[in-house]
C-alpha positions, 0 to 999 in steps of 0.5 A: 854420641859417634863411635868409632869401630869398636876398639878405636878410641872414641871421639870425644865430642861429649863430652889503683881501682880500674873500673869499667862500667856497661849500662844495662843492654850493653855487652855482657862480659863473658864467663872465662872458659877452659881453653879448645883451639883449631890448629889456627887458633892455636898458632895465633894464641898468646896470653895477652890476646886470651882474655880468659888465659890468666883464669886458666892457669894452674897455681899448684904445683907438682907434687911429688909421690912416694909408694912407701909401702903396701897393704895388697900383696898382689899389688906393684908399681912398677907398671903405672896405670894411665887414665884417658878420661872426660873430666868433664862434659864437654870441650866447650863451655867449661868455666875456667874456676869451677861452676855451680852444680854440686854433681860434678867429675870430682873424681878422686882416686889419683892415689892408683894413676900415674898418668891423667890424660885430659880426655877432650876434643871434636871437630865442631869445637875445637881439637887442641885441649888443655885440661881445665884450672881445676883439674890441673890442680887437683892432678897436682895436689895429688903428685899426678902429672896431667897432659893436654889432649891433641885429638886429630878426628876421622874424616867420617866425624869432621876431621880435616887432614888440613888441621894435620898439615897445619899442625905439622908445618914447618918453618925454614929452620926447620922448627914447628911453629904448632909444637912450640906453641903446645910447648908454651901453652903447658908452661903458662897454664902449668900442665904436664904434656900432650896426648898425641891423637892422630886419626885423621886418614889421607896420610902417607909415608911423607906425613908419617915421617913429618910427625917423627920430626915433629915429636922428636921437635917436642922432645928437644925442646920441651922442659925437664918433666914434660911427657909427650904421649902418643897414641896407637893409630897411624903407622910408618906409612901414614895410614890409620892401621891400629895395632894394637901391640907395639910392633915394627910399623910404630916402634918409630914413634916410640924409639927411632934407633937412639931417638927418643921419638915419644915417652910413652905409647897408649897401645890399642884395645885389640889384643890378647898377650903382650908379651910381643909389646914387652920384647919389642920394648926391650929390643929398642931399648925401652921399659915395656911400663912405657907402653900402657896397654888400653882397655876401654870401659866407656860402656861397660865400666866394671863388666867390661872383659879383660884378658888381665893375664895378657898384662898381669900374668900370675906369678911374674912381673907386669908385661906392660903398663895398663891405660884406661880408656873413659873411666868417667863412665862411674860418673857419666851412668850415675844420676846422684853423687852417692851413686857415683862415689859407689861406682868409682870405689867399685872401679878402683877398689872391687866389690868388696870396698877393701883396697887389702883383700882384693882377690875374692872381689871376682873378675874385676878386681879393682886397680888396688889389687894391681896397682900400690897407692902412692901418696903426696902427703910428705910435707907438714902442714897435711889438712883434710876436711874430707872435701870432695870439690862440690858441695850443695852449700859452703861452710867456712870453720862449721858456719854456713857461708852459702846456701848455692849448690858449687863444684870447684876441683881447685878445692878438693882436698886430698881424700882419704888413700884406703877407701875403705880399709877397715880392720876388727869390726865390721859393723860400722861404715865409712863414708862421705857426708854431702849433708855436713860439712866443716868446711867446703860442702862434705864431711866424713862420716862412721855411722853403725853399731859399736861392737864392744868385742870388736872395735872397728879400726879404720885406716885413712892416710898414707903419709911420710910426714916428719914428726918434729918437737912442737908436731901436734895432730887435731880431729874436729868432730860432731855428734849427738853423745855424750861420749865419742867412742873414737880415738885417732891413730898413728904409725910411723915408717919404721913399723907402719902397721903398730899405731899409737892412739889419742882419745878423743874426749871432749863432748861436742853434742852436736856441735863442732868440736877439736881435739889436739894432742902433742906428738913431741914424744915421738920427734924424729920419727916419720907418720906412716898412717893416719887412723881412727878407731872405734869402741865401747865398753857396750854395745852402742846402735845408732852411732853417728860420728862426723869427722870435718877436719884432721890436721897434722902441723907444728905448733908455732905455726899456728902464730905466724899471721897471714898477710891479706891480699894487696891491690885487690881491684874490680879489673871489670864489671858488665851488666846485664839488665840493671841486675846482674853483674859479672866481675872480675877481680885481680889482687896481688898475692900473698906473701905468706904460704897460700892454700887459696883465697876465698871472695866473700859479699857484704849483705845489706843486712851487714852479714857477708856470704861465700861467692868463690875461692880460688888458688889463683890471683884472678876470680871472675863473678857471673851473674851476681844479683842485685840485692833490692836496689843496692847502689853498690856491692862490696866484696872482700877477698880473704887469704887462707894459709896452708893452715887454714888460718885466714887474713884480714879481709880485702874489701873492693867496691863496685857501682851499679848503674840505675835502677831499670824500669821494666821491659814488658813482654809475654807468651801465649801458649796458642794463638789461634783457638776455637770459640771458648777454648782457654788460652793461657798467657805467660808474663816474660818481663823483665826481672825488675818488674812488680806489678802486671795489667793485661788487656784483652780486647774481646776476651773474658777476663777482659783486664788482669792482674795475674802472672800468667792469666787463662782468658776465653774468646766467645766469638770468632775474631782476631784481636789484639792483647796488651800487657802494662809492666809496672815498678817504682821507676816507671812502666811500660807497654807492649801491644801485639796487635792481631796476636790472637785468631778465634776461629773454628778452624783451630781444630785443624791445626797440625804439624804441616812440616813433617815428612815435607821436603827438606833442604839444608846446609850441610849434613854430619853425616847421609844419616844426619841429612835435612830430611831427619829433622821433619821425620817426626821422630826424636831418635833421629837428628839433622846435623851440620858441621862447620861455622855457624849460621847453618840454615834448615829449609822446609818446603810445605808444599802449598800455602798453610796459616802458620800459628806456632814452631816447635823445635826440639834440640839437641837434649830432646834426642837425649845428647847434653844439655850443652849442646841445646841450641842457644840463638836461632831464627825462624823465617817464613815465606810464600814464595822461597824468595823473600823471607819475614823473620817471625821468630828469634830468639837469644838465650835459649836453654831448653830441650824443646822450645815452643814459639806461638805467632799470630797468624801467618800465611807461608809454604816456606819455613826456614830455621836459622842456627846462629848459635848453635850450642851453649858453648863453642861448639859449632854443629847444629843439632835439630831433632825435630822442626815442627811448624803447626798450621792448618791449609789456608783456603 
């Protein structure tokens, strides 16, 4: 990862049926993905020329927020609290409808922001980022507006003033054609603003001036509830100068005399006090919480150091609001979700896990000791499922729908407000379960000793929820006894901390089981908490207790019917190798008040399985395998209300195309080896294959049948191998004819590139030149910015017989993963004029790919980057090019 000096922000470089049918071989239709644009893209975007854009478009809207209360003296909300955080990974490649691994960014503690910012953006991928579906409703779900990221890289790490001057190019009417089309992008994908990022040098007055112009543009035509933040970098006379407060040299894009330039401002990580920032605030006629003074927890998360009374100072109001800077550290330095869960609690709440008793939780306190939490839980009905957005499989009413590992923050329910806040008894924990699940992939959990002197009240939701005549509550619960040992709880607004209990009875033994209970006595009031409370008249070790639902809602709802989906389509289908299939689906949608839509597929054995949900109209497939030879899919597209009533199901049909015969293929780990020493074949054919038959000419054995089978040669030689792949349609041959050298020259084969002269075309940086790539070390890389290909050039320096190439990517060197290079080729040559292509590959995945080739003469090697990430990032990334031969006589 490249840093900025330290106090800058970093650059984030991490991070009706219309069917149309593609034979095998085809083009394979393209998984939609979040949204990234240079300045010229941007410009020329528009719905209908995006075809990924009708996936990116959020369906829930803002919800609106109350504070109500608080339960943390030291608590305010006067000053809000902005979050700058990677949401995920990387700008590019992000599905536009969640993905498939359980440990996900779910992140959760919306009720403490007021503001997320969207953190995304490098000069190899694109600098103009929306946030993702996904995000966008969870933000929302939650009463969160979230902005977009405008991220203007140092010239060090790509950036080029030329994106500045596009962006800020004016029309003859004095328009900005660039913020009309960030203003239009909100709209039809349904976010809440930009972050302004300027940190581009070769600025001047001129230019600074022209980016007022263009901000107070944004202002005067943006919607009612738009937020436009700017960052603290460039100053009146277009230099990048921090400043770390708000003062004279960039007020002006906060407030120019009576113009409202910006509606916020992310002051810097240098600083001290703010109470210079809170009298220039107020000089101009601002609110000092307009301005969010950062700090920057990327490496240090908990343990970094704040001078908190700079902000907070004891005894007085907030100077300033706060804005955090990569909070996604919780997540990025944890490697299971249980560890990341902690480490966000601890962030947000402190070390004792108690958003009430904050003070003793050391130097960090947590946000809960600065900031009130708000609540979006006003309207009925209010259901929770304590589903945090992923999951290891699906569960659908406590049945298992899918076994496949997802993430999809469009699903993420809003999570408990106190986490953990618990009163009485200490001896039982809370927490989430990944393990069971009611619906989606996670449940609550109490599990702990019962102490009959001191039951365990628990607190969980802060609601404003209005209690009417047929208003009932429900918990669905599961454990191993008898008896539960657990009552659910309310208060109401006029008295928030007296609760009313409801004994929940039935015995579940194992078993999901609900309890509802009439609140009619209590119509008129407002619900301010939602509890659960623990006891026993004994002692009891071991209990376990999961909660998978509580459902707060009026009775004659549940006899409204959902309507199902109408005109569900299959708008496409690709494939890709005569068994696996991308789809889209479209369907209008429900009349009826949706929570989302759930696609399910029919099994052959007539069961059906959970393949995606969705809030929107729209659902794309990747890769859905063929069961067997099935002729045909069916899918059905089900409407969940609000209620998590669920309609009759829309059933669409595709067609699969023949079934292929297989294409033959294979591997050899080495292919020059001394007389006896084994070899090892790799069988890559093609999925659809059955059956195997080698031949190897000379060797021992000289016929196979295994996958992957070990073969000797006796006597030296070059001989050729042929592999037979065989299914019920037919089979094919492959021979690569003089594949294999036995020789006793084998033992001298050796890496003959490194240290070797190295050329390319282009370099990141003077530390990331061509020569580090054959250094022979995996802690130094070459890079190259620009569009792709970009080309690396090893001069050997005399005539060597080449057997293998090794590559080591992006991963090796211990970046993501997505960042691996994806298509490449590798070209020998003996006079570095006339080049033979002995390597290409494709589909790459891996963080070191080896490639095994018969015996070639060649002093010049040159890798070819043709893709050179697994997304849309266009740097290239070699940690090491390896080419192992020995000196050709």
């Amino acid at each position: 990862m490249n840093h900025l000096k330290k106090g800058h922000l970093l650059m984030p470089v991490f991070f009706g049926l219309c069917l149309m049918l593609f034979w095998p071989n085809a083009s394979y239709a393209k998984q939609p993905e979040s949204s990234y644009w240079y300045p010229e893209q941007l410009l020329n975007w528009t719905p209908e020329n995006d075809p990924d854009a009708v996936f990116n478009r959020s369906q829930i809207p803002l919800a609106n927020r109350e504070v109500l209360y608080k339960v943390n003296d030291n608590a305010q909300s006067d000053a809000k609290l902005v979050a700058l955080s990677a949401l995920n990974a990387n700008t590019s490649g992000v599905p536009s409808q969640g993905g498939k691994d359980f440990f996900a960014n779910t992140f959760s503690y919306w009720q403490y922001v007021d503001l997320m910012v969207y953190w995304a953006g490098s000069s190899g991928e694109g600098i103009i980022v929306p946030p993702s579906a996904d995000v966008i409703d969870a933000s929302h779900k939650n009463g969160v507006p979230i902005l977009g990221n405008v991220f203007f890289p140092p010239t060090v790490y790509g950036g080029k003033y030329q994106w500045l001057e596009q962006m800020l190019t004016q029309r003859e009417d004095g328009s900005f054609p660039a913020a009309d089309k960030l203003l239009e992008t909100a709209t039809y994908y349904g976010f809440d603003g930009w972050f302004i990022n300027q940190e581009t040098e070769g600025g001047n007055a001129k230019t600074a001036q022209k980016m007022k112009e263009f901000l107070i543009y944004l202002q005067q035509h943006k919607p009612e509830g738009m937020h436009i933040m700017w960052y603290d970098s460039m100053t009146t006379d277009g230099r990048v100068n921090w400043q770390n407060a708000l003062t004279d040299k960039n007020s002006s894009f906060l407030q120019d005399r009576e113009t409202r330039v910006s509606d916020s401002m992310f002051l810097n990580f240098w600083w001290r006090d703010q109470q210079s920032s809170f009298n220039k605030a107020q000089a101009l006629g601002r609110s000092p919480y307009d301005l969010f003074t950062g700090i920057d927890v990327e490496a240090r998360g908990t343990d970094t150091s704040v001078p908190w009374q700079g902000i907070f100072p004891e005894g007085k109001t907030a100077l300033t609001s706060l804005g955090i800077y990569r909070p996604d550290w919780a997540f990025k330095t944890s490697e299971t979700m249980e560890q990341f869960y902690q480490k966000e609690n601890e962030f947000w709440v402190g070390k004792n896990g108690n958003p009430a008793a904050t003070t003793e939780n050391g130097a960090w306190k947590g946000m809960a000791h600065y900031f009130t939490a708000k609540t979006s839980i006003h309207e009925l009905p209010f259901v929770t499922h304590f589903n945090t957005g992923s999951g290891k499989f699906f569960s659908v009413d406590g049945k298992l729908v899918s076994k496949e590992s997802w993430n999809n923050r469009s699903l993420q329910d809003i999570l408990p407000t106190w986490r953990w806040l618990k009163e009485g008894g200490q001896s039982i924990d809370i927490d989430f379960d990944w393990e069971t699940a009611f619906y989606g992939g996670s449940s609550l959990k109490l599990s702990g000793t019962i102490d009959p002197k001191n039951p365990t009240h628990v607190k969980l939701y802060k609601t404003n929820l209005p209690v009417q005549k047929d208003t009932e509550i429900s918990v669905t619960y599961k454990n191993e006894l008898k008896d539960t040992h657990m009552k659910i709880g309310v208060s109401f607004i006029d008295n928030p901390d007296q609760f009313v209990f409801f004994d929940a009875k039935k015995q579940s033994h194992n078993r999901w089981t609900t309890d509802t209970f009439k609140l009619k006595k209590y119509s008129g009031k407002k619900i301010a908490a939602i509890s659960l409370l623990v006891e026993s008249d004994k002692e009891l070790k071991d209990y376990a207790m999961n909660i998978g639902e509580i459902k707060v809602n009026n009775k004659k709802e549940k006899q409204d019917r959902v309507n199902a989906p109408q005109q569900g389509k299959v708008s496409e289908a690709a494939f890709n190798k005569g068994i696996y299939a991308d789809v889209s689906l479209a369907w209008e949608p429900s009349e009826a008040d949706v929570s989302h839509y759930e696609i399910y597929r029919k099994l052959p054995n007539g069961e059906r399985e959970l393949v995606g949900a969705t809030p929107n109209h729209v659902y794309f497939l990747s890769e859905l395998k063929r069961i067997g030879k099935e002729g045909s899919t069916t899918l059905e597209i089900v409407t969940v209300s609000k209620e998590f009533k669920r309609s009759e199901p829309a059933a669409v049909t595709f067609e699969w195309p023949p079934y292929p015969k297989p294409e033959a293929n294979f591997r050899a780990d080495k292919t020059v080896a001394a007389p006896g020493e084994k070899i090892q074949f790799f069988n890559t054919s093609s999925e659809v294959t059955e059956e195997v038959e080698w031949h190897f000419e000379g060797g021992t054995p000289s016929v196979s049948n295994e996958e992957n089978p070990v073969v000797t040669y006796e006597k030296e030689g070059v001989y050729p191998v042929t592999l037979i792949a065989k299914n019920s349609e037919g089979e094919t041959v492959l021979t690569k004819e003089a594949l294999i050298t036995i020789s006793e020259a084998a033992k001298d084969i050796k890496n003959v590139a490194l240290n070797k002269i190295a050329v390319a075309s282009g370099q990141c940086a003077p530390s990331e030149a061509a020569s580090f790539a054959v250094d022979g070390k995996v802690n130094s890389k070459w890079c190259a910015l620009g569009a792709a290909p970009h080309w690396l050039k090893v001069d050997l320096g005399d005539q060597y017989a080449i057997s293998k190439f090794v590559v080591r990517h992006a991963q090796a060197g211990g970046e993501p993963q997505a960042f691996n290079t994806q298509a490449f080729r590798i070209e020998v040559s003996s006079d570095g004029e006339n080049w033979t292509e002995a390597v290409k590959v494709t589909d790459n995945t891996e963080a070191v790919s080896e490639h095994s080739i018969s015996l070639t003469n060649a002093r010049y090697v040159r890798l070819w980057i043709d893709k050179p990430t697994q997304g849309s990032d266009q740097a290239a990334r070699i940690f090491e090019f390896e080419a192992h031969g020995f000196l050709n006589p």
